[in-house]
One Martini backbone bead per residue (centre of mass of N, CA, C, O) as a GRO file, in nm:
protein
  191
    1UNK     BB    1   1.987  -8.985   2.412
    2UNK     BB    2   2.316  -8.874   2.404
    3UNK     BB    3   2.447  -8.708   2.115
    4UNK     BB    4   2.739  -8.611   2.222
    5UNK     BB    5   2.809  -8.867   2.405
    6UNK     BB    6   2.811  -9.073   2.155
    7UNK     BB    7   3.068  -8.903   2.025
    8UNK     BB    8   3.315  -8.961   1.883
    9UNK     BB    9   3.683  -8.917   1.956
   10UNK     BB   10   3.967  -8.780   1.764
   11UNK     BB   11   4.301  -8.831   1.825
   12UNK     BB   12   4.531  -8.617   1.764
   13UNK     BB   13   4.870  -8.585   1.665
   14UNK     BB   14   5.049  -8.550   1.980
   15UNK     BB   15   4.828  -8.714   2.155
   16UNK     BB   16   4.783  -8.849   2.498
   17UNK     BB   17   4.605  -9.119   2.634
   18UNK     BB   18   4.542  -9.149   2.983
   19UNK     BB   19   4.359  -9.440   3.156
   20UNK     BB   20   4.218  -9.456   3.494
   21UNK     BB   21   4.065  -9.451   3.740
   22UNK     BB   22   3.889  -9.195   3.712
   23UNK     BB   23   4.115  -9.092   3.487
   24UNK     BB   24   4.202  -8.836   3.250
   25UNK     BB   25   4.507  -8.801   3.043
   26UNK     BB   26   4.611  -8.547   2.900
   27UNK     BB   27   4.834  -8.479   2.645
   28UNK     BB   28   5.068  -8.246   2.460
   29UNK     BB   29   5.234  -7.949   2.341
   30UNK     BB   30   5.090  -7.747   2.602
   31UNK     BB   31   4.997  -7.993   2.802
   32UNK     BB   32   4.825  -8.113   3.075
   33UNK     BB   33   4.543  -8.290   3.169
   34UNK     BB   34   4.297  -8.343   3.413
   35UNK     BB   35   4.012  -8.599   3.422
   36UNK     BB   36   3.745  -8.668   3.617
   37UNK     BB   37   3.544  -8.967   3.593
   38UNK     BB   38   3.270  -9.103   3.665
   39UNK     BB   39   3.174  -9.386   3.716
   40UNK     BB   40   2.913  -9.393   3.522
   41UNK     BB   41   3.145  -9.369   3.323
   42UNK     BB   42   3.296  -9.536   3.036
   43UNK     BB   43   3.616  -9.536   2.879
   44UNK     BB   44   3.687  -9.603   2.529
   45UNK     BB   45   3.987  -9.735   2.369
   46UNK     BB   46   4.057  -9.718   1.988
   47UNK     BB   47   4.196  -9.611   1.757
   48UNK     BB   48   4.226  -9.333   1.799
   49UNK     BB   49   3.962  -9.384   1.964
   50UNK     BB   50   3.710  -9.198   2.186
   51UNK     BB   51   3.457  -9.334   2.424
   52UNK     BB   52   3.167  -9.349   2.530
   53UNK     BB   53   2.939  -9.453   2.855
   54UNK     BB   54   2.702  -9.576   3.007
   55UNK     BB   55   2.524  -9.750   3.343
   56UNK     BB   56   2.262  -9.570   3.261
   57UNK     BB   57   1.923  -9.383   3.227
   58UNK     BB   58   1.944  -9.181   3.379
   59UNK     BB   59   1.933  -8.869   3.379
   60UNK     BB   60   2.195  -8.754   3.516
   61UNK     BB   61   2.362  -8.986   3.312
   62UNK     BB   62   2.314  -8.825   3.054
   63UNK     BB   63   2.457  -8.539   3.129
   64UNK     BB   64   2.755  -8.691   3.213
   65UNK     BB   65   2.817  -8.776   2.934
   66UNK     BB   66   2.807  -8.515   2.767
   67UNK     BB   67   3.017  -8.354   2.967
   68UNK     BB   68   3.263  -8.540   2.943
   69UNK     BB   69   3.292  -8.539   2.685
   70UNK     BB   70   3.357  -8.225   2.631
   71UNK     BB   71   3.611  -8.251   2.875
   72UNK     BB   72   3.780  -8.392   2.671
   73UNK     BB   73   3.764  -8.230   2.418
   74UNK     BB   74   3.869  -7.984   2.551
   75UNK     BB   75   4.139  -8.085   2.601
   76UNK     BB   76   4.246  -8.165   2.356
   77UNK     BB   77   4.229  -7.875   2.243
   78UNK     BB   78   4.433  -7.729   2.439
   79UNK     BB   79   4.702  -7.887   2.385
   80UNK     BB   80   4.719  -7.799   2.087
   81UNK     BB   81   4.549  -7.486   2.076
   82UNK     BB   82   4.382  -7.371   2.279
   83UNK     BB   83   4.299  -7.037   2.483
   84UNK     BB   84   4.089  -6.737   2.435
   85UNK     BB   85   4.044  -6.427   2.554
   86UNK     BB   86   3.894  -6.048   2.466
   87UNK     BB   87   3.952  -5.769   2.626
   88UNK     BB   88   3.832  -5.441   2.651
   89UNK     BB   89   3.913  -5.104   2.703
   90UNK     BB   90   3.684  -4.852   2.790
   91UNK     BB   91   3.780  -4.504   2.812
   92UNK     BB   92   3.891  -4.219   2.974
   93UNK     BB   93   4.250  -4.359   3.045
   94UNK     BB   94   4.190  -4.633   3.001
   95UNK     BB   95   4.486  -4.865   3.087
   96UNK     BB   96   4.714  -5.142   3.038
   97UNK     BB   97   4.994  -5.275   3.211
   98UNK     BB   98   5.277  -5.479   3.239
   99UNK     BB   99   5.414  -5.649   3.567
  100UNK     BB  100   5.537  -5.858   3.436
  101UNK     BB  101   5.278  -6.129   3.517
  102UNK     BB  102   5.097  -5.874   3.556
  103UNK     BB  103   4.799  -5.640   3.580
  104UNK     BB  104   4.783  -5.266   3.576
  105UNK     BB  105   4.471  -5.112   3.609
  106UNK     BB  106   4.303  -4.825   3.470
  107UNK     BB  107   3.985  -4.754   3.529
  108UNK     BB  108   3.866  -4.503   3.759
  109UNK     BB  109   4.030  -4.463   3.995
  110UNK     BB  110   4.225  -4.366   4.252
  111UNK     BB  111   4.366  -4.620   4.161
  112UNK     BB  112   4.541  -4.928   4.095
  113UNK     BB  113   4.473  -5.264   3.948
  114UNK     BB  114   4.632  -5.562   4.063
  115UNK     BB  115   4.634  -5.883   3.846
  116UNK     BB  116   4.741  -6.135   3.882
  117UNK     BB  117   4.884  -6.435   3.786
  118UNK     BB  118   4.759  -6.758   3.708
  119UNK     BB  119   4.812  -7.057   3.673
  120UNK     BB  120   4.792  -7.144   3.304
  121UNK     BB  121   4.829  -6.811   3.272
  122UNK     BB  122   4.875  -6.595   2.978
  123UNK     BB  123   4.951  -6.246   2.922
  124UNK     BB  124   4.828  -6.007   2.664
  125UNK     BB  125   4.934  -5.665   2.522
  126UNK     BB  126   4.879  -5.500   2.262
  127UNK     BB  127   4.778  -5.245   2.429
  128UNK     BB  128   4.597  -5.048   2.656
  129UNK     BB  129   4.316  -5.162   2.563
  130UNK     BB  130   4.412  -5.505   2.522
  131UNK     BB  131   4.349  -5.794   2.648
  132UNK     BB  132   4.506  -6.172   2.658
  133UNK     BB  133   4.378  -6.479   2.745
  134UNK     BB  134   4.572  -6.778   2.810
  135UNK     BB  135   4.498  -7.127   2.807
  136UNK     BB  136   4.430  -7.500   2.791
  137UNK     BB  137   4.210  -7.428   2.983
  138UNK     BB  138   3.871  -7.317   2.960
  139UNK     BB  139   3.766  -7.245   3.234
  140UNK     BB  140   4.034  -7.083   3.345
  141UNK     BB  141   3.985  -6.876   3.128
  142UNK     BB  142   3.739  -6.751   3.170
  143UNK     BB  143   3.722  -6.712   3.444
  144UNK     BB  144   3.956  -6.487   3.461
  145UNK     BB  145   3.828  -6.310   3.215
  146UNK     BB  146   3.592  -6.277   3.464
  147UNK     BB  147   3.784  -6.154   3.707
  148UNK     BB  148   3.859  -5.904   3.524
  149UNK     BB  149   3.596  -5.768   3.445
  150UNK     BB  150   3.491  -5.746   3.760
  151UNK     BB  151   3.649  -5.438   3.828
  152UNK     BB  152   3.497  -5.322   3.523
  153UNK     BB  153   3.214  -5.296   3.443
  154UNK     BB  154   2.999  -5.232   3.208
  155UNK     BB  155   2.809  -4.934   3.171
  156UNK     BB  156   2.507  -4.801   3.061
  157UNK     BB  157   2.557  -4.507   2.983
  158UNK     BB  158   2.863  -4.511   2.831
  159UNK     BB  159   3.025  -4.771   2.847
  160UNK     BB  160   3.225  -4.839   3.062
  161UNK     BB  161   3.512  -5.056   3.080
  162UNK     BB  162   3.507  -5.412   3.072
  163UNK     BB  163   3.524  -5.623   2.764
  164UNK     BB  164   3.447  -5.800   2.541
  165UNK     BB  165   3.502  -5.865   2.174
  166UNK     BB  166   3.183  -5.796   2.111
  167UNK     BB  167   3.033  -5.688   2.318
  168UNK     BB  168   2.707  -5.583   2.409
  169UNK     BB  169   2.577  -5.285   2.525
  170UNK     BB  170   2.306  -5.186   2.701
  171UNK     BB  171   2.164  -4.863   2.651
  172UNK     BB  172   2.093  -4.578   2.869
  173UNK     BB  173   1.880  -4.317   2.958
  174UNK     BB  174   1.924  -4.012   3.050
  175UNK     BB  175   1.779  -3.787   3.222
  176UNK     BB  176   1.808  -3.557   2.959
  177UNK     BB  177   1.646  -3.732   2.762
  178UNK     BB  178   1.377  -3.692   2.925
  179UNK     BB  179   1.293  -3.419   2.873
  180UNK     BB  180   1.108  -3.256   2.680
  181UNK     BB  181   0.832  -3.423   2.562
  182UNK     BB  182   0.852  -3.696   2.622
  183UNK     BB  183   0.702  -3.965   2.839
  184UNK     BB  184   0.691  -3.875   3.173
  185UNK     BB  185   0.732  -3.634   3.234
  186UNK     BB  186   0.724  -3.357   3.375
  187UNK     BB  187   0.527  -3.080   3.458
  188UNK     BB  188   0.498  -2.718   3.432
  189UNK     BB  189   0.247  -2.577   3.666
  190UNK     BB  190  -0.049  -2.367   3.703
  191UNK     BB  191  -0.320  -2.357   3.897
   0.00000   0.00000   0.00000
């Protein structure tokens, strides 16, 4: 039994839910989204409560209840309040400014990284060190975030490049650390 699945939505005040042949249309004051949906899942609507059910106990159709509820409630979660990603640059140099709606990441190349803009997601810097990555559907924001992210990611020695808002970062020690006395060092010796 799906408990996630089985958990109706229920549908905030300035959100339309328009429901076709495997189709669900959310709109709300943020924009609109389409989800597409299993015919093995039924989705009913009834005074501004929406639940799914299946029509199989299949493993597999068990998932996609799960899923799609869940895709569902992010879609409507995002037409009403949106998703955002917070990125840092550290390291010393790194930098990033807009360029119109693109994105020009100095990070320790020996040039400049320009970020393209992808439609439904909107780019906010507000200092050199910090990107803000909006936009409606939770997928296409994260995706963004992380293909912002994998231009440098952050390295282990020193933890330079670009990471999330809190993300930890898990430091190795360098050659230098592993010095005298260490266990593993090598040993200077006459024989």
């Amino acid at each position: 039994m799906s408990r996630i699945g089985n958990k109706p939505i229920s549908i905030p005040e300035g959100v339309g839910i328009d429901k076709k042949e495997g189709l669900v249309e959310v709109k709300g004051p943020k924009g609109e989204l389409e989800i597409e949906v299993d015919k093995r899942i039924n989705v009913k609507l009834e005074d501004e409560i929406l639940s799914l059910s299946r029509n199989s106990e299949e493993p597999v159709v068990k998932g996609l209840h799960g899923l799609y509820r869940t895709l569902i409630a992010n879609s409507i979660q995002g037409v009403t309040e949106g998703f955002f990603k917070i990125l840092e640059l550290q390291g010393v140099g790194f930098k990033v400014v807009m360029k119109g709606n693109d994105l020009e990441l100095s990070v320790g190349y020996s040039h400049t990284v320009l970020f393209k803009a992808v439609e439904g997601i909107s780019f906010k810097v507000p200092d050199q060190n910090t990107i803000h990555v909006e936009g409606i559907d939770k997928g296409l924001v994260g995706q963004v975030a992380a293909n912002i992210r994998s231009v440098k990611p952050p390295e282990p020695y020193k933890g330079k490049g670009i990471r999330y808002q809190g993300e930890y970062v898990r430091r190795k020690a360098g050659k230098a650390a592993l010095g005298a006395g260490a266990p593993g060092a090598p040993t200077t010796g006459g024989g």
